[in-house]
N, CA, C and O of each residue as an XYZ file, in Angstrom:
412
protein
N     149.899    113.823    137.482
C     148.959    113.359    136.517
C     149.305    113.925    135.157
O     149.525    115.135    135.193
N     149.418    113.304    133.855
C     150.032    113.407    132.927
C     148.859    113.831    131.903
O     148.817    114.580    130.927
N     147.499    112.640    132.875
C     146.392    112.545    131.309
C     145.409    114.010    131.735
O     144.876    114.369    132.784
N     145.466    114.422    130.777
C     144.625    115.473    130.894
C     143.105    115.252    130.165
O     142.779    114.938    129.020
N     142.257    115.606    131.526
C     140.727    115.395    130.719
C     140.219    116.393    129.942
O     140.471    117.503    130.410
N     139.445    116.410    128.682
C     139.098    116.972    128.256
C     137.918    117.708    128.148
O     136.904    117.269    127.606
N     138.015    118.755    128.623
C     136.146    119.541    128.957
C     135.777    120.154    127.944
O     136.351    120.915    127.165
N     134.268    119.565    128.058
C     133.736    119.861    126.640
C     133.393    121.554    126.586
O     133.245    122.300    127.554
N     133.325    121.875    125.229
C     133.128    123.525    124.953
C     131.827    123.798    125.116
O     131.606    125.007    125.053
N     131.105    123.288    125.258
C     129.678    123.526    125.306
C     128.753    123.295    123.261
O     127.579    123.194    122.903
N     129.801    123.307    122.661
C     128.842    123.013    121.575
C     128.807    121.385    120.797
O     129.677    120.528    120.648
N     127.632    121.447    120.484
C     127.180    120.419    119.912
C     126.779    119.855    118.817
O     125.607    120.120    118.550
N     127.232    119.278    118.193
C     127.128    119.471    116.274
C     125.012    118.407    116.464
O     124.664    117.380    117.046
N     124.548    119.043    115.944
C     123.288    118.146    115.554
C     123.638    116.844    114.551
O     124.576    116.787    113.756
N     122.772    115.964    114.772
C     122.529    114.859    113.652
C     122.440    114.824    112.847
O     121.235    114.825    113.094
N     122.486    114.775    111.696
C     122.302    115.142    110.368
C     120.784    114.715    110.226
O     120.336    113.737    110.825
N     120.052    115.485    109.424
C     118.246    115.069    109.473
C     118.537    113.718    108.306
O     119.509    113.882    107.568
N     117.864    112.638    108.165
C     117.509    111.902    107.415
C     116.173    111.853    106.976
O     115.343    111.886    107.884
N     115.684    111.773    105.661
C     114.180    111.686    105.279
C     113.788    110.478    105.997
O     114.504    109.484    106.117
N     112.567    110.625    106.485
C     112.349    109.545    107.398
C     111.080    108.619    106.603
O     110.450    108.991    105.613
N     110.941    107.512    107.236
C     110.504    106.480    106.143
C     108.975    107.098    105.953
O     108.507    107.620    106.965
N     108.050    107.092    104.620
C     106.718    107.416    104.830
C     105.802    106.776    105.615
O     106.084    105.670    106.077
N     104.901    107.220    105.807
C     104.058    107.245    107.078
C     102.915    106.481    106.395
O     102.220    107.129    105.613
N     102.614    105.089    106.607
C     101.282    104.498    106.234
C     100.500    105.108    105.568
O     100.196    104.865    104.400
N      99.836    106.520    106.699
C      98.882    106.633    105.458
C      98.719    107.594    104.844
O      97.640    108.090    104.519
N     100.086    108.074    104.549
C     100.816    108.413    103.438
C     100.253    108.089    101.848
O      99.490    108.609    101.034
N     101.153    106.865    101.952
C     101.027    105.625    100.814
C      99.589    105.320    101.277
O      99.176    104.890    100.201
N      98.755    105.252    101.930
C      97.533    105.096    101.346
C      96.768    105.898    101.199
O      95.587    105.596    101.026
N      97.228    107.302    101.221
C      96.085    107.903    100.746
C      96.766    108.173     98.923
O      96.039    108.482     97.979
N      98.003    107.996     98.848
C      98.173    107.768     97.546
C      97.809    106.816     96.664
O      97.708    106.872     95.438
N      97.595    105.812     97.532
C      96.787    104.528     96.257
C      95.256    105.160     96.373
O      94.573    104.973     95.366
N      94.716    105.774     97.297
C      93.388    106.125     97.333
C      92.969    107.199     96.074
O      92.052    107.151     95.254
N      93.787    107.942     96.244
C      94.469    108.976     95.098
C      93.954    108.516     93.912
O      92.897    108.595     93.286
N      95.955    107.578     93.709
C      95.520    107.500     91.945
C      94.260    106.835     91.333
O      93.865    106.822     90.168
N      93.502    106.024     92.991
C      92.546    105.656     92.076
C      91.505    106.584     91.801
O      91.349    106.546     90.581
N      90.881    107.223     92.195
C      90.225    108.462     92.307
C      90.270    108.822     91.406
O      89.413    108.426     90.616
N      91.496    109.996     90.847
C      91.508    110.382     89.872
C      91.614    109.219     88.452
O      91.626    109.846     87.393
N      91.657    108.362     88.348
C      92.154    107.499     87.405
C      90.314    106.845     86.892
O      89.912    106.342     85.843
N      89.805    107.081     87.834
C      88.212    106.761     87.918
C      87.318    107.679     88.311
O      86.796    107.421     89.396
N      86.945    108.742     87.744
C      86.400    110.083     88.287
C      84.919    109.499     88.343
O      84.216    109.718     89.330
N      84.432    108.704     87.195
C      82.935    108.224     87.727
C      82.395    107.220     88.691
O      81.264    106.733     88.672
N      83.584    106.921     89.731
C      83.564    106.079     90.763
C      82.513    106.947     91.598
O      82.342    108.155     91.435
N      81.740    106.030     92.648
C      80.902    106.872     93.471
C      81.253    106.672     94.880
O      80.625    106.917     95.910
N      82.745    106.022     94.610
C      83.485    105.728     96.037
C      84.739    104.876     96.160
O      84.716    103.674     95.894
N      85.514    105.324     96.448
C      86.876    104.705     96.482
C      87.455    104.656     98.046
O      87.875    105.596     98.722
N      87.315    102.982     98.458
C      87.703    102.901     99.688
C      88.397    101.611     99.930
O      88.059    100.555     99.396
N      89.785    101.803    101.096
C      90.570    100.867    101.246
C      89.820    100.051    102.807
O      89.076    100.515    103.671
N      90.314     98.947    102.662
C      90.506     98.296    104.021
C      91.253     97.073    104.608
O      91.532     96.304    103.688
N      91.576     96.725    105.526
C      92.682     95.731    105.721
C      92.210     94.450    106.434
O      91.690     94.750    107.509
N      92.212     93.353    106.242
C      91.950     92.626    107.245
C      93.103     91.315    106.690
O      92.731     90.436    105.912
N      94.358     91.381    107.182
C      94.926     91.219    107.049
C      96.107     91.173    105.448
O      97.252     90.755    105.271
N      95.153     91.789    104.618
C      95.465     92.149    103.559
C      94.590     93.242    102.696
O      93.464     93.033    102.244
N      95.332     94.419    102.569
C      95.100     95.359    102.046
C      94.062     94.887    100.312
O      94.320     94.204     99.321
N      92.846     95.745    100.786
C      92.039     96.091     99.880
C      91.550     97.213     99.197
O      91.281     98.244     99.812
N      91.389     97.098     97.805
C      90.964     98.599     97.701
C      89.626     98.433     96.612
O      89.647     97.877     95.513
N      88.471     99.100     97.289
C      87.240     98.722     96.477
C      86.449     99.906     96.025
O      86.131    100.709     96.903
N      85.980    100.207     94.445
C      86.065    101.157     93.660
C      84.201    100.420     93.334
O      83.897     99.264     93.040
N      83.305    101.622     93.539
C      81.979    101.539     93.447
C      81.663    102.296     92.363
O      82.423    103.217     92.068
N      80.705    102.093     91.722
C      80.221    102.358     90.267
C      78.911    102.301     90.274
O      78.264    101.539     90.992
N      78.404    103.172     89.408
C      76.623    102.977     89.092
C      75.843    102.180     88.113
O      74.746    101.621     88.123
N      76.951    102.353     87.140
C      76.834    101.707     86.331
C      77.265    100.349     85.766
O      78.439    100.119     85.474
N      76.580     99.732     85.666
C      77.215     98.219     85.219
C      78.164     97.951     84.143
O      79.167     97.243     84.231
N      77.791     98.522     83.222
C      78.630     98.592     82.229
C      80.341     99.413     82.359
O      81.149     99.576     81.445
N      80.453     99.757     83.622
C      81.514    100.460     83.701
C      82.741     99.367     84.445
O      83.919     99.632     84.685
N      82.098     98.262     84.661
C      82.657     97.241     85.606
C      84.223     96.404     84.464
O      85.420     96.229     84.688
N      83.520     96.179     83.556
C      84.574     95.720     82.630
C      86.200     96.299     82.428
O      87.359     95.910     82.577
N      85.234     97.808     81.871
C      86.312     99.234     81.915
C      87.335     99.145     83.262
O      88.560     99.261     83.293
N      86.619     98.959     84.085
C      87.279     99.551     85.543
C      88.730     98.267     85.809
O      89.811     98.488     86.355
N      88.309     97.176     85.298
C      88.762     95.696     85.694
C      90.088     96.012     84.164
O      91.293     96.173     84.356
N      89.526     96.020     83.013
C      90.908     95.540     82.273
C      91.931     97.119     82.793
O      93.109     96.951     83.106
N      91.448     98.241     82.817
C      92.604     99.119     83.728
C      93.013     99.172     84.295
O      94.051     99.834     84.315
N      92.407     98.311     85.568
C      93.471     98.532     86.460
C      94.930     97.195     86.614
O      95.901     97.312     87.362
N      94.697     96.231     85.836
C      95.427     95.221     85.369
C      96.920     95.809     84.810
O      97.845     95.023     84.605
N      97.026     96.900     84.642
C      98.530     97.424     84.179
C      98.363     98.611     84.800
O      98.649     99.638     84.185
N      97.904     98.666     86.033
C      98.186    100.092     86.676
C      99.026    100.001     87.595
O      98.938     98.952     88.232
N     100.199    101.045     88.069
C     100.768    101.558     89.007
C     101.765    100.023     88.764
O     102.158     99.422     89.764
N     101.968     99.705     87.899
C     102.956     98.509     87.923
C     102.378     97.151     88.035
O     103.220     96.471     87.449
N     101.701     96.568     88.327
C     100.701     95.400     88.486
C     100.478     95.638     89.925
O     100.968     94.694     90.545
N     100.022     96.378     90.598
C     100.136     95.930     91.857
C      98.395     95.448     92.524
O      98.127     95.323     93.719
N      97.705     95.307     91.696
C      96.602     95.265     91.787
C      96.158     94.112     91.398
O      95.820     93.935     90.227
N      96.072     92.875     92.594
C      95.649     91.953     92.129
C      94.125     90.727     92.534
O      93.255     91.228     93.246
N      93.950     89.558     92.170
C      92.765     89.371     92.565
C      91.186     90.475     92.665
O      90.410     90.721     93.589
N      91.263     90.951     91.098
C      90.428     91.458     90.794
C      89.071     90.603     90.877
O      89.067     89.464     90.409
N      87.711     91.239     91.574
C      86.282     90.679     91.367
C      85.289     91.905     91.933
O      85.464     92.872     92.675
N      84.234     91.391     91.242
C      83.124     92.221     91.232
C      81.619     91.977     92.045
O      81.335     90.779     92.071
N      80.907     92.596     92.510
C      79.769     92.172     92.762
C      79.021     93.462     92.996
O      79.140     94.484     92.321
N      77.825     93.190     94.582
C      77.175     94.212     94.583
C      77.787     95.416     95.478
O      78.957     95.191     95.786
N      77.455     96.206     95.793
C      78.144     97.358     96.829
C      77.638     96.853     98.092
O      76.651     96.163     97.837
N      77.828     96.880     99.123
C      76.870     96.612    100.130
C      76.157     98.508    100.773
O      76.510     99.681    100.887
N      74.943     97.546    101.008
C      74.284     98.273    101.296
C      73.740     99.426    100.350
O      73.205    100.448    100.781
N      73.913     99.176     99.195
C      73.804    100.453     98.005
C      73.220     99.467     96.824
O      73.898     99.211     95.829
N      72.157     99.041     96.989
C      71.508     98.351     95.960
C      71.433     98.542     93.965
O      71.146     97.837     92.998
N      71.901     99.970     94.246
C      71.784    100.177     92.825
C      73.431    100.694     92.446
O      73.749    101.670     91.766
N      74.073     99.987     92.929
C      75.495    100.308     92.335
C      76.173     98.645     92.520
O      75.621     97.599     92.859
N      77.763     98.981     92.091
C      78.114     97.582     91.927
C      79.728     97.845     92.551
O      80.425     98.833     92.320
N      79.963     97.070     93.107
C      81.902     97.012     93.798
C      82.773     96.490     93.046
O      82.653     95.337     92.633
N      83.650     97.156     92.790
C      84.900     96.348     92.214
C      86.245     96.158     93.397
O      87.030     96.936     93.938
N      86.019     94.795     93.435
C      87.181     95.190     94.875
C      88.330     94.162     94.008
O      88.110     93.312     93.145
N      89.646     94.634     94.635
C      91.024     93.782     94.102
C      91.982     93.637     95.552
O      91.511     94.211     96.534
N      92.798     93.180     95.667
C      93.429     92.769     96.619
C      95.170     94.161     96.087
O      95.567     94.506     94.974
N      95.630     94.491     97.337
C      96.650     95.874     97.131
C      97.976     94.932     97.345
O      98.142     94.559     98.506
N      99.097     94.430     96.220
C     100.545     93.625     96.737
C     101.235     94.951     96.639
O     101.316     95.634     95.618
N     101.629     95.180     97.591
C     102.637     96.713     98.170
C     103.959     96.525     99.203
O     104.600     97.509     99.571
């Protein structure tokens, strides 16, 4: 026999680590984030999905609805779209600003 097999030494080089892709809700607690801080007199900033990501920003004030709507129109790149307004549910004396999240 000519071919000689080769036995392994026992060591093993590892994989090299790769950053691994972010984690859902990751990225959403970062859009939850900038809105938050970007709206400190919000009285609630909350996402939800039903088949398309939402993110809806509650207010007390009425007059803050305008404010809230032409800002976020050039925020975070446009990604904020199908902006509208109404009541909060279940919170009679506040008002929702909900927009649709293109991510």
């Amino acid at each position: 026999m000519t071919d000689i097999a080769r036995q392994p030494t026992g060591q093993v080089e590892p994989f090299p680590k790769t950053p691994g892709p972010k984690v859902v809700s990751d990225q959403l607690g970062q859009i939850r984030d900038i809105l938050s801080s970007e709206f400190p007199q919000a009285s609630a900033v909350t996402l939800d999905y039903d088949g398309a990501l939402h993110a809806h920003i509650d207010v007390r004030d009425g007059q803050e609805i305008p404010i809230v709507e032409a800002r976020l129109a050039g925020m975070c790149g446009g990604i904020f779209s199908k902006v509208r307004h109404g009541a909060s549910p279940n919170h009679p004396f506040q008002h929702r600003i909900s927009m649709v999240v293109e991510r």
